[in-house]
Structures are given as C-alpha cells and as structure tokens.
C-alpha positions in Angstrom: 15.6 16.3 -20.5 19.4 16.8 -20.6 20.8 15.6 -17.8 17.9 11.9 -18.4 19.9 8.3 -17.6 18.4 6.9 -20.5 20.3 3.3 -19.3 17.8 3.3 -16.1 14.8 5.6 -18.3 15.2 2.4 -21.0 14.3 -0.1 -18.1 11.9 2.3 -16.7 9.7 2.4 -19.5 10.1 -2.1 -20.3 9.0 -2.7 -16.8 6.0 0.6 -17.3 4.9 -1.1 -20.5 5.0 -4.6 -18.7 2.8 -3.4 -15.6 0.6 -1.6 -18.2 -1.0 -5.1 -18.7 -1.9 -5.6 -14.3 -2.7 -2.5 -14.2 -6.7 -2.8 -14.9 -7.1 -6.2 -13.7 -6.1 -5.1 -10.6 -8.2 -1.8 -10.8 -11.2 -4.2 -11.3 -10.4 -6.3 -8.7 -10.7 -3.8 -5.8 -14.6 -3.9 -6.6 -14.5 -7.2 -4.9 -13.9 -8.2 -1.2 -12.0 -11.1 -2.4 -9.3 -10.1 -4.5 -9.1 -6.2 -2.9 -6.4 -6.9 -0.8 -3.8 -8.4 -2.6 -5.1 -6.0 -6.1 -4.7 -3.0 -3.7 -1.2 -4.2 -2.4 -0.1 -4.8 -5.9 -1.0 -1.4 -7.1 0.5 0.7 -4.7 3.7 -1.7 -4.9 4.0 -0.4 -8.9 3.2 3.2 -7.9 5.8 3.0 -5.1 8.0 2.0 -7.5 7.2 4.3 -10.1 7.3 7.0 -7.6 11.2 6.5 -6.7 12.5 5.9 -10.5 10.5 8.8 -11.4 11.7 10.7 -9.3 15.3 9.7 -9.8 15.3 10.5 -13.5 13.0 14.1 -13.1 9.9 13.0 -14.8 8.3 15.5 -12.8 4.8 15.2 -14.7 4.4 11.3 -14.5 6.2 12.0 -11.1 2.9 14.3 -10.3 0.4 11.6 -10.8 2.3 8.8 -9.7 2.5 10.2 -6.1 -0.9 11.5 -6.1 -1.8 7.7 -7.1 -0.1 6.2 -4.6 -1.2 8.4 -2.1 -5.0 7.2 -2.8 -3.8 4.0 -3.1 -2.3 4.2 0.6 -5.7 5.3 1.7 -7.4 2.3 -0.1 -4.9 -0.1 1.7 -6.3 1.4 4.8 -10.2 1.0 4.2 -12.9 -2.0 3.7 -13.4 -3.3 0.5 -14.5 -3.0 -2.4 -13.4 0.6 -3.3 -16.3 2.9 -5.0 -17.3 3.6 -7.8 -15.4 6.9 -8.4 -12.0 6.1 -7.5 -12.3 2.8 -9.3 -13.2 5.3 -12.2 -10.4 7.4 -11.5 -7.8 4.7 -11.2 -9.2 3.7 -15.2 -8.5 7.4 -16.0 -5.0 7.0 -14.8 -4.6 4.1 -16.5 -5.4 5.8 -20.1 -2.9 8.3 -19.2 -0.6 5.7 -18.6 -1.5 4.4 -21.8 -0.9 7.6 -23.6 2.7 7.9 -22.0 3.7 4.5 -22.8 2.9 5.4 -26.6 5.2 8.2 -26.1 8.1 6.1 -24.6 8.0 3.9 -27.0 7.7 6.1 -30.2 10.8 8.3 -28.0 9.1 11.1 -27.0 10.9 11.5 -23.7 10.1 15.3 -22.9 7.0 15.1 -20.2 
C-alpha cells in the first residue's frame, strides 16, 4: 500500500489488537436479554469505527467485512434480544479473521 499513513495505520492496529480482547465477550453477550443491549451498542461502536479508519487508510479488504459487520450489527440494534444462533456464529467467524489480521499487523504484513 504506497500511499498507507503508517502514523494513523500504527494506532489503527494498537487500538484493533486492544478491542480484539471485547470483541467475543460481547459476541456472547448478545445471547442474553440482559447484557444485549449495551454488548450490541458496543460492537457496532468498534465496527463504526473501524469502518471510517479503514476506509481512510484503503484497507479495502478489512474495509469489506467491517462494513458488512456493521451493517448486521445495525440490524441487531434494531431487533429483540438475544440474537440467534447463526449470526452469533457468524460474528465468532469474524472474530477469527480478525484474529488472523491482527497476527499480520503485528508481524508487518500490511498488504490486505
């Protein structure tokens, strides 16, 4: 990525690897009518800002997911909890590809 602000992409990927750690307690949480709310609002607060910074630097495929993740999330915001059992499963399956770009970050690997 030649034309990549690696001064905001450095703070991009410390606050990615920081949220890495809400990120499934928060999935887990929309199975209950208790803690869906605030576990939903959380989540779509991370993917909306995800979604601008990814955008801004031209990570166009974490850009992909993020949007299509905040898009569901949206949705969820919108609906009675808990959330099912296959976007809960989904939202886990993001979450290892998170995982898997994280690695990358960190070991440099800045060509998604």
């Amino acid at each position: 990525m030649p034309n990549l602000d690696y001064e905001i992409f450095e703070m991009f990927s410390e606050q990615f690897e920081v949220n890495q750690g809400y990120f499934e307690p928060n999935v887990l949480a929309l199975e209950s009518d208790e803690t869906y709310e605030s576990s939903v609002n959380e989540l779509f607060r991370m993917f909306h800002n995800y979604k601008a910074t990814t955008a801004y630097l031209g990570i166009s495929v974490i850009h992909e997911v993020v949007t299509k993740t905040e898009n569901v999330l949206s949705a969820l915001r919108v609906q009675s909890a808990p959330a099912n059992d296959a976007v809960i499963e989904w939202l886990l399956e993001v979450k290892d590809q998170f995982d898997i770009w994280q690695e990358e970050m960190r070991d440099g690997l800045t060509n998604f």
